[in-house]
Structures are given as C-alpha cells and as structure tokens.
N, C-alpha and C positions, 0 to 999 in steps of 0.2 A: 450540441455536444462539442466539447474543446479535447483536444490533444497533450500529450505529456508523453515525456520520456524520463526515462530513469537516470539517477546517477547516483553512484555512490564515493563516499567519503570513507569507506571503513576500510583501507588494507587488508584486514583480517576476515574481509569478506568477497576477496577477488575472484572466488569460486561461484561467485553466486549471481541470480537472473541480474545483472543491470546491464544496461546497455553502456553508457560512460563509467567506467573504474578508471578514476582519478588518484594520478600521483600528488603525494605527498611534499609540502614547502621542503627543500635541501634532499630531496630522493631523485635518485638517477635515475631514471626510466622513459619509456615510451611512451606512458600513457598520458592523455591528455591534463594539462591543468584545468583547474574546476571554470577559469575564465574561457579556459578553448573547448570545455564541455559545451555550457552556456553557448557560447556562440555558435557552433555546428546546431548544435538544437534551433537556435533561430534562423541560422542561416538554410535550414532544409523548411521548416515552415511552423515548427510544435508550436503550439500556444503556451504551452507552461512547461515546466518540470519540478521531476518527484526526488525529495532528496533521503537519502536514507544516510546518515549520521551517529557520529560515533556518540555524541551525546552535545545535549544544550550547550556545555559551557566552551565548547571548543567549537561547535558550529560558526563558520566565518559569519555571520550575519549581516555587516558592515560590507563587506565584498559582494555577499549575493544581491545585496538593494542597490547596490551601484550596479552590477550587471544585468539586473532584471529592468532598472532604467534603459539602460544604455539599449537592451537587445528587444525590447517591448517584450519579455518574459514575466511569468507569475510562478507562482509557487502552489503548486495542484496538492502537495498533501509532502507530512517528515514523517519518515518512517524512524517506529523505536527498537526493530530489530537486536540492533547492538548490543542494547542491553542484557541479551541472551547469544548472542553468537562471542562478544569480546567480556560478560562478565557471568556469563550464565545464570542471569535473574529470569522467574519467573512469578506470576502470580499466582501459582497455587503450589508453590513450593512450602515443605512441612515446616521450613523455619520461618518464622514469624517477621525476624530481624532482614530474610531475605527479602519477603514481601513486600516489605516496607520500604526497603531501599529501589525493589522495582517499583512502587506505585511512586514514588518519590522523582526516579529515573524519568518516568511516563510522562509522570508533572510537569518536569523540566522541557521535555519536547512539544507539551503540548502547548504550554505560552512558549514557546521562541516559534515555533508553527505561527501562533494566533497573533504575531508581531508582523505576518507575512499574510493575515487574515487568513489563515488556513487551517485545516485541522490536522492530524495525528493518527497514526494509525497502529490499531496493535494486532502482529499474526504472530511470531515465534514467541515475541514472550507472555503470551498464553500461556502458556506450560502445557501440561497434560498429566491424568493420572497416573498414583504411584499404587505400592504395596501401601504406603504410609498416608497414601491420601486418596481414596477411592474416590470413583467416579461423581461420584452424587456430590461428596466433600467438594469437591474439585470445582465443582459448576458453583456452587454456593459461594464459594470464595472467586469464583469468575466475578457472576452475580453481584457482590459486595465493592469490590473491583472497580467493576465498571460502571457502576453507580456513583462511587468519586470520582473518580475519571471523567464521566458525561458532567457530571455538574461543574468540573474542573472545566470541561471545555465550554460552558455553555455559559458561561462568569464571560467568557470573550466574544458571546456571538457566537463560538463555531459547535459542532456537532464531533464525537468521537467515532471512530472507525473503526468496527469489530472487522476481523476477516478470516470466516472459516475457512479452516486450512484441510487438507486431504488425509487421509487416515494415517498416512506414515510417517505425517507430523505431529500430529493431534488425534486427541479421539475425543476432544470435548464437545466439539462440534463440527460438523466434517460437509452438512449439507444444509444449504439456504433456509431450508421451510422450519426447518428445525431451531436455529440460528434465530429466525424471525420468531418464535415463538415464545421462547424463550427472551429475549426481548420484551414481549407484550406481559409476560408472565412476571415479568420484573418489573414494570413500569421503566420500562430504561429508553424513556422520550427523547435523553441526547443522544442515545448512540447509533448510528448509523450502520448500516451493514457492506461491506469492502467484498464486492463480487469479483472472485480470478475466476475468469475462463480456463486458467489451465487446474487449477484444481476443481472446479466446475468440470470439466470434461474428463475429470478420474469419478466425481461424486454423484454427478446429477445424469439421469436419463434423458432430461428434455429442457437444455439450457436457455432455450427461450421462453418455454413452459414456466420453471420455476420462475425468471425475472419478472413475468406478469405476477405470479401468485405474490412474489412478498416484494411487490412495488412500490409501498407506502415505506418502503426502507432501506429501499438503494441508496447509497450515498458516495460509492466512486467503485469504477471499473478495472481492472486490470485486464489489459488488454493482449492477453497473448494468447498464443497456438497452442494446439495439444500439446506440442514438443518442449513448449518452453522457447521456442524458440517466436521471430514473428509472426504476425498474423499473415498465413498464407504461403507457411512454411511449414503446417500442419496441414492437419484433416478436419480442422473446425469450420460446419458450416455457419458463416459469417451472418446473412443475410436476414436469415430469422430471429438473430439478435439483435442486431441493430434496427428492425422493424420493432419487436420488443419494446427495445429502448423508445423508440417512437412514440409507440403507442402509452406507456406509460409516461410521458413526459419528462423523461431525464434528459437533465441539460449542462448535466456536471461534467466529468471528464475521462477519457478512454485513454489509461494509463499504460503505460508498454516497460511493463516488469517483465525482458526476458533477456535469455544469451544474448551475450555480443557475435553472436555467431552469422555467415563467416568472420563478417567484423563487425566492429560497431558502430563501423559509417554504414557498411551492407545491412546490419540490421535498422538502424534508426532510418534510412533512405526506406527500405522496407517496409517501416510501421509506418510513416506519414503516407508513402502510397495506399495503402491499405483504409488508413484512416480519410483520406481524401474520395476515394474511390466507393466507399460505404455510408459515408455520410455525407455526399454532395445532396445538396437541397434539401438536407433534414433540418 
C-alpha cells in the first residue's frame, strides 16, 4: 500500500476535507503554493498526492510533472468535485443540457488524470434524488453515466472511481455492498469503488467486514477518522482495516482526504505517522 495527501486547487472549496488549500497565482495569502504543497508532501515521506481541481483546462499539468520529477511524487487519483461545488453540475440532474456538460466536465478530468496514468474520481457530482427525478430515475442515469465514464477511462488503461458518499450527501448510494452490487448489475467492469472511512464509519457497521465482502472492487482508500479529521484523531479502529486490506490484496493507495486541522503540517505529519505505523511490513 502507498500513501497520498490531498490538495486542493479550488478557492471555493477552502471549507472542505483537504489537507493543502493552495493559494492562487497574484493572491495574497498564507497558504501554501501548489510547489510548497508538493514538496512538504515529499519532504514528510507521502508517496503521491490527490489533487482535486477546478477543472481540466486550468489544471497546471506542465508544473505538476516538473514537481512530481523533481520530488519523486505520483498522482494517486483528480478529483471532479468542482464541477458541483463551483458550477453545480450533476449527473442526474433533470436537465439534459446539465448532464451533458457534467459527463463532458468528468471527461475532461479523466484524460488529464490518465496523462499522470491515473484515474478520476466521482463523489459530489453524483447528484442525488429529486421530486423531478426519483430515486430509481436517478440510479438509471448514474448507471448510464458511468458506463461512459468507465469506458472513457478504460480507452487510457485506467479504471473510474465511484465513491459512495453518507446519507447527507447522497442517498444514491450511501453503503459499499450496495454500491458493489449495483456495479455487477450493470456490468460496470471499469469502474472501481472509492472507500472513505469517514463516510464508512457514519454507514457501515463493520468497516473491515464490508472491505472483505466487496474486494473484487476496491479501487482507492480514503484515508480518514471518524472526525474527518487524521487518522487517530478519531475513534476509528485502524488495525482491522488495514489487516483487511491485507488480506484482500490491496496495493493501491491510503488517501488522506481530511481537515487541515490543527494544521495542515499537524495534520499531513499526522497521516504519514499513522500510515507508517499500520503498514510497516505490509
């Protein structure tokens, strides 16, 4: 198993789990540049990092492959968030015209990802049912979805990343066995399943339990604490997951999608201990 930390590109999303929120080219701020991101990330020990992006055509790409040289960095997964936090697209939104500009959106992230041999990952713009789009409608157009989308990724070699989210985000799919089932019921061979421990620890009873049952479909970890915060900043027993992981053969990557809390040197110092200390000799 490899390590990752988060960072984000999106201003309009400095409220949310990443551990680097990067300032912006000509912005006055505190926070780190995406090059002093990068480097803390390697200088404490991550193997990769996850970037979550305001969309393909403004993604630095040319800058991340120099720093990913330069730091021995890889690119563990782009998140397409943005597309529903900065223009609120979803895919199972009632307008047609929406849809299409998110599957369009997805697109985009998913070849500039597979430029960095990576894949893509979709959890808010999911969507979720409406009055105008009921729940069944909803999944069928998931369904449809991510059927282009997997074949989209899978033109590059890489595999698409569903990730069920917790009921107060979504109610499409809220738990793994479900998630995996659905899947099989679709034939959706590209798309891989995006396990968070923190919405895992609102949905599931038995967090190591579920990752054995639908093992043939893990495809990347989110690696946080109950709290959202690191691992070990919660109440998450660690130990029985990571044997889990073991025992099913995951060799991908323990992503740390949380607060920067107290900071986000305390927290990224925080995840690599964690991540050091649970997977020594795995």
């Amino acid at each position: 198993m490899r390590s990752a930390i988060t960072i984000s590109l999106v201003p309009q999303a400095r409220r949310g789990p990443f551990v680097f929120h990067c300032r912006m080219p000509g912005e006055e701020s505190p926070l780190p540049t995406l090059a002093e991101a990068c480097g803390r990330a390697a200088e404490l020990g991550f193997d990769a990092v996850e970037i979550f992006a305001a969309d393909s055509q403004t993604l630095p790409a040319t800058e991340l492959k120099e720093l990913f040289t330069h730091h021995g960095l890889s690119l563990a997964a782009l998140g397409t968030g943005a597309g529903w936090v900065c223009q609120g697209l979803s895919l199972v939104d009632p307008d047609d015209s929406v849809r299409a500009r998110a599957i369009a959106f997805i697109e985009g992230i998913i070849d500039a990802a597979a430029a960095f041999s990576a894949p893509a990952i979709l959890g808010s713009m999911q969507g979720r049912s409406s009055d105008r789009v009921p729940l069944e409608a909803a999944r069928q157009r998931l369904a449809e979805a991510l059927h282009t989308l997997g074949e989209r990724a899978a033109r590059h070699g890489q595999v698409f990343l569903y990730e069920p989210l917790n009921r107060y985000e979504t109610d499409l799919f809220t738990r793994q066995s479900e998630a995996a089932a659905f899947l099989e019921q679709h034939r959706l061979s590209h798309v891989k399943l995006l396990c968070d421990l923190f919405h895992m620890n609102i949905e599931e009873a038995d967090l190591a339990g579920i990752l054995r049952e639908v093992a043939a479909h893990v495809g990347h970890i989110h690696w946080a604490d109950s709290n959202r915060r690191a691992i070990g900043m919660g109440h998450t027993q660690v130990e029985p997951i990571v044997a889990a992981l073991t025992a099913i053969g995951y060799q991908g990557y323990l992503s740390a999608e949380i607060f920067p809390l107290p900071t986000a040197d305390e927290a990224a110092a925080a995840s690599v201990r964690s991540f050091l200390s649970h997977t020594a000799g795995r």
